[in-house]
N, C-alpha and C positions, 0 to 999 in steps of 0.2 A: 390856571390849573393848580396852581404850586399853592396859593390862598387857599382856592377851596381843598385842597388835600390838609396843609396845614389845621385849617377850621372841621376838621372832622369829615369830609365826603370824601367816603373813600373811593365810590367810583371815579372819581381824578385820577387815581392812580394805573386806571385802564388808559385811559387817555396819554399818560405821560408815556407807558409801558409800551404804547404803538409810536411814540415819536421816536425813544431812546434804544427801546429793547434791542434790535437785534444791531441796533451798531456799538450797542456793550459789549453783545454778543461776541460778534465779529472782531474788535479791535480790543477787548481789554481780558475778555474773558479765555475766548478760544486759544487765543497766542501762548497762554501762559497754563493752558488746561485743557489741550486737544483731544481730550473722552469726551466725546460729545457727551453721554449721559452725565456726565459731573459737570460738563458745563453748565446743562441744562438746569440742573440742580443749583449750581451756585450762584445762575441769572435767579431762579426762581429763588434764593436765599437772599440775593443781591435787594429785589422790589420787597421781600418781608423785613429786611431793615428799614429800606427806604422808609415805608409805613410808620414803622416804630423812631425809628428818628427824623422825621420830616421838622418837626417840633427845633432842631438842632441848626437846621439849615439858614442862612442868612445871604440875603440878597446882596452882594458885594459887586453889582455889575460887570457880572459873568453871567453866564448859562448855569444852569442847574447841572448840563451835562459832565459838566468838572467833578463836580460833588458827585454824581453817580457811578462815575468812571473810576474814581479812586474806591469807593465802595465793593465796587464788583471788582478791580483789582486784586482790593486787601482780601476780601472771600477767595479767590479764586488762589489767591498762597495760602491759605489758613485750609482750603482742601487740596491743593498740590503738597504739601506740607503732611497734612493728616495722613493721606494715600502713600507718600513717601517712606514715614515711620511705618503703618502696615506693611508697607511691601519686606520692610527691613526685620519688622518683626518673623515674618511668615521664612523668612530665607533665614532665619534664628533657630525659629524650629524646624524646619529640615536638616539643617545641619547638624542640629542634634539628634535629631532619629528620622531620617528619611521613610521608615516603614510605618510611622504612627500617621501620616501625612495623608489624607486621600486629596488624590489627583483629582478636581472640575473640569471637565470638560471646557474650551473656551465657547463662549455663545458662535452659534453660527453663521450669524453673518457681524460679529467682530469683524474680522478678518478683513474684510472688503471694507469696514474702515480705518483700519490700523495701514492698510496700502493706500489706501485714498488720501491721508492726512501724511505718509510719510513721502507721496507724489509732491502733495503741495510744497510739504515742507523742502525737499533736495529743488525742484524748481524755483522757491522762492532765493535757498545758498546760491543755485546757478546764478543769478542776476543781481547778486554781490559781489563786490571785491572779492579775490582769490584771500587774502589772507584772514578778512576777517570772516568768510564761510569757516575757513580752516578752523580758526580758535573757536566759534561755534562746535562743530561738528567734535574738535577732540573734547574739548568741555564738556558740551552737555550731551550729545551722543553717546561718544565711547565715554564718558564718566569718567578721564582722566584726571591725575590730580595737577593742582594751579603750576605745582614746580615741574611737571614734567612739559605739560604744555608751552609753559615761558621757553624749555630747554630745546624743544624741537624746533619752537619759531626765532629762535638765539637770541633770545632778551631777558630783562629780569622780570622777577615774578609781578612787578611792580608795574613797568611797563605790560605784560600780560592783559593786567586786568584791567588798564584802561584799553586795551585791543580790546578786550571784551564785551565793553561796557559799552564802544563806540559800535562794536558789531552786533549787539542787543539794539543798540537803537536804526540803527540801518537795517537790520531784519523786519523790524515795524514797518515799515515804508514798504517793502515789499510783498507780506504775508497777510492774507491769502494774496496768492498767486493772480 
């Protein structure tokens, strides 16, 4: 498939799309970008690379899935990233005039998944180590900063973020639920 895609048939890349897709999906994508619609968006950004760089790819006696997975990775910080600075911008200008601001209504059935991905997410801390849920949840939940975090778990900052790093990677193992 990887030949005929390279060689120009792009229908290959349907083919590949029903092997790989939704365990991109699931394991590289969603973890790191739980709006389903932006997921959805940066799988389907993830395969319009693939296309345009298939040409790049080199058979190194691996799977292809390696090379795909870090692809839809890198997309997936490059719009967790994007969405990040918007958010920061938009809390810029309210600060500045709350009254020039109009309030969107959130979509209607958001909500039912913003509770459904924050179900998974507390299930998946449940069936972690207690400390590394912890440095999770202060981290990237409450948005604490690294020295305060280190301060609550009594260690340095330094030690912190290898807890961190090892409880990013033990969260994979468990998520989704």
């Amino acid at each position: 498939m990887i030949r005929r895609l390279q060689q120009g048939d792009r229908s290959a890349v349907a083919v590949i799309y029903g092997w790989y897709g939704d365990l991109l999906f699931r394991q590289a994508i969603l973890p790191r970008l739980p709006v389903t619609e932006l997921a959805e968006d940066c799988l389907r950004d993830t395969f319009k690379t693939v296309l345009e760089k298939i040409d790049t790819w080199r058979d190194e006696e691996r799977s292809i899935f390696f090379w795909l997975h870090r692809i839809a990775v890198n997309k997936a910080i490059d719009v967790h990233r994007r969405r990040r600075r918007d958010l920061n911008l938009e809390s810029a200008v309210r600060a500045e005039d709350p009254a020039d601001v109009v309030q969107m209504p959130p979509a209607p059935d958001r909500q039912l998944e913003v509770d459904d991905t924050r179900r998974m997410v507390e299930t998946s801390l449940g069936r972690m180590n207690e400390r590394y849920a912890s440095a999770l949840r202060m981290r990237l939940l409450d948005e604490r900063p690294r020295e305060e975090c280190a301060s609550l778990l009594g260690v340095t900052v330094g030690n912190f973020d290898v807890i961190l790093h090892r409880a990013a990677k033990a969260f994979r193992t468990v998520y989704p639920p």
